[in-house]
C-alpha positions in Angstrom: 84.4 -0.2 -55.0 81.2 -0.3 -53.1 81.7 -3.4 -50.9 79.6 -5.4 -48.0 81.5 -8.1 -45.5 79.0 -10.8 -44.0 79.9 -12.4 -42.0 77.8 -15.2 -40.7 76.3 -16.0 -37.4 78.2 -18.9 -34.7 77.3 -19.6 -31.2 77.7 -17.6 -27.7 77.5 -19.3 -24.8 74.6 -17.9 -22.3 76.8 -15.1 -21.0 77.5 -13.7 -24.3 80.8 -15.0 -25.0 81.7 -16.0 -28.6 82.5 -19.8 -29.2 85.9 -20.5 -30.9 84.7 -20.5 -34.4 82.6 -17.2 -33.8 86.2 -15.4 -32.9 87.9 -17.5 -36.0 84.9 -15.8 -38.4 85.4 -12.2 -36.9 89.4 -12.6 -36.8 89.2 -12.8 -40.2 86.1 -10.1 -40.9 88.5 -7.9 -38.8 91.7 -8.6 -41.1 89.1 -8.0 -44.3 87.8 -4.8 -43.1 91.2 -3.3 -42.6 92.2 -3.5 -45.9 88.6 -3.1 -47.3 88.3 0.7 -45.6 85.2 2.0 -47.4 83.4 -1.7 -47.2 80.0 -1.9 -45.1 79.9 -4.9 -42.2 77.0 -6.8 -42.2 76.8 -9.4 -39.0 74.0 -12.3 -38.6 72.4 -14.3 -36.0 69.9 -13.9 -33.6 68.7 -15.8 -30.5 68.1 -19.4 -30.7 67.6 -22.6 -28.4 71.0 -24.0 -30.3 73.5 -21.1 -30.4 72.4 -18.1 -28.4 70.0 -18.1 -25.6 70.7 -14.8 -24.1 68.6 -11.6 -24.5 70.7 -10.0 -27.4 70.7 -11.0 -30.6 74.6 -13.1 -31.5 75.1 -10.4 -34.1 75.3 -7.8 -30.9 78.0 -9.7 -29.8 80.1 -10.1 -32.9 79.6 -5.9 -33.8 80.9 -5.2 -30.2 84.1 -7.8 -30.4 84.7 -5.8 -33.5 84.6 -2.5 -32.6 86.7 -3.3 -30.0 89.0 -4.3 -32.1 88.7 -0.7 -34.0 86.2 -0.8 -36.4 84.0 2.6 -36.6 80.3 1.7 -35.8 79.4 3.5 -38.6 80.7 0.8 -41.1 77.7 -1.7 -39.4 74.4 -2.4 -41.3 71.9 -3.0 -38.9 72.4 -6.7 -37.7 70.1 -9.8 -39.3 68.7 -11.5 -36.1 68.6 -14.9 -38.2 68.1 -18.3 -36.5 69.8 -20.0 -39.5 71.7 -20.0 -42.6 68.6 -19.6 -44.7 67.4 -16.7 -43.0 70.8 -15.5 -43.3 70.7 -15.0 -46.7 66.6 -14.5 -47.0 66.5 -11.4 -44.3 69.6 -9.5 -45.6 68.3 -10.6 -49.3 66.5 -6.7 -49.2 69.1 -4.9 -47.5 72.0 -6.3 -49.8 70.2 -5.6 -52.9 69.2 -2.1 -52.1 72.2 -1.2 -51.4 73.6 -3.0 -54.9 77.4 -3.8 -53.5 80.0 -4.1 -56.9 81.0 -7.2 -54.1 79.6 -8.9 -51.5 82.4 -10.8 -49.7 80.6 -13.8 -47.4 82.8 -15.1 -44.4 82.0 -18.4 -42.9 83.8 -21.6 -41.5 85.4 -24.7 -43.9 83.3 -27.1 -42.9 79.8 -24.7 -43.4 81.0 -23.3 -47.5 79.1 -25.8 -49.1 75.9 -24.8 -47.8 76.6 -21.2 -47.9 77.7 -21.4 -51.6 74.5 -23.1 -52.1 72.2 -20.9 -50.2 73.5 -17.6 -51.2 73.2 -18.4 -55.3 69.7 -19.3 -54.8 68.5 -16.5 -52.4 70.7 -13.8 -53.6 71.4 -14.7 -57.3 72.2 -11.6 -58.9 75.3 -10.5 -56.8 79.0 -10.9 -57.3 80.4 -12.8 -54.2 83.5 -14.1 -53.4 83.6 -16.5 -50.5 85.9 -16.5 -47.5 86.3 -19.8 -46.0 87.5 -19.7 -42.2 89.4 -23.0 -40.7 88.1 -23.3 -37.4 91.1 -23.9 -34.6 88.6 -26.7 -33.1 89.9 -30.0 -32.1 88.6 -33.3 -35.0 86.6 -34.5 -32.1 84.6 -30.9 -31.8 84.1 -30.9 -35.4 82.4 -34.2 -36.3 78.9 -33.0 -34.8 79.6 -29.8 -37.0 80.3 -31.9 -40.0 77.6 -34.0 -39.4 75.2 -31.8 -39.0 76.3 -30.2 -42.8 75.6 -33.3 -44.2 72.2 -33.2 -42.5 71.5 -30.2 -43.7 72.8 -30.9 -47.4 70.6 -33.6 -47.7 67.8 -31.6 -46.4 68.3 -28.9 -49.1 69.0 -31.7 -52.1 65.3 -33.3 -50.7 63.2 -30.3 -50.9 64.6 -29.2 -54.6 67.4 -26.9 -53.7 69.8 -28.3 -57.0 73.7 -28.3 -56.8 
């Protein structure tokens, strides 16, 4: 089975280093491509005011943790230097349906699926995906600007005729 893993850009701080959710998403990309030998690894993010303001793109960052976990660096698509979920999908939108996976497994965090679910059916309709959905090891204080900043970003999408 021809198979793609995205997983789905999270902050670095200005040195490069992965947030906690960032490791929780590639923990689990890891665990997925070991028992998914012959799948393809597609990272995303790139530099942004609000999650990575170094000179590399975050999707750099994750494809090195990774390969320093094991994984050959011939299983990496080239990166998607995205800014945010929509570009996420609407960059690798191309890439994903040249390449025509039979799957195309998405990784993100709990509290960011709704979006994702959203966002992928609408900008990638006509592949098979099954979803992946990452608890975070942050703290309920460290998560309410995250989960506030879904519902932002729901109601965003529901306003300018994204339906779910």
């Amino acid at each position: 089975m021809k198979a793609i893993i995205m997983v789905l850009g999270s902050p670095n701080d200005n040195n490069g280093n992965l947030s906690t959710f960032a490791f929780d998403r590639l923990y689990r990309t890891y665990d997925l491509a070991e028992s998914n030998e012959t799948s393809k690894i597609l990272c995303t993010g790139g530099v942004g005011e609000h999650f990575n303001k170094t000179d590399k793109p975050h999707f750099y960052y994750a494809q090195e943790f990774l390969k320093l976990k094991g994984i050959d660096p011939n299983r990496f698509l080239p990166g998607i230097a995205s800014k945010n979920t929509v570009e996420d999908f609407s960059l690798s939108k191309s890439m994903i349906e040249e390449i025509k996976p039979d799957l195309l497994i998405i990784i993100t965090s709990e509290f960011h699926m709704e979006r994702v679910k959203i966002l992928a059916e609408a900008i990638i309709p006509d592949s098979t995906k099954f979803y992946v959905s990452v608890d975070t090891s942050l703290s309920s204080l460290e998560m309410r600007p995250l989960i506030e900043h879904e519902k932002h970003a729901l109601n965003f999408l529901k306003e300018n005729g994204i339906k779910y």
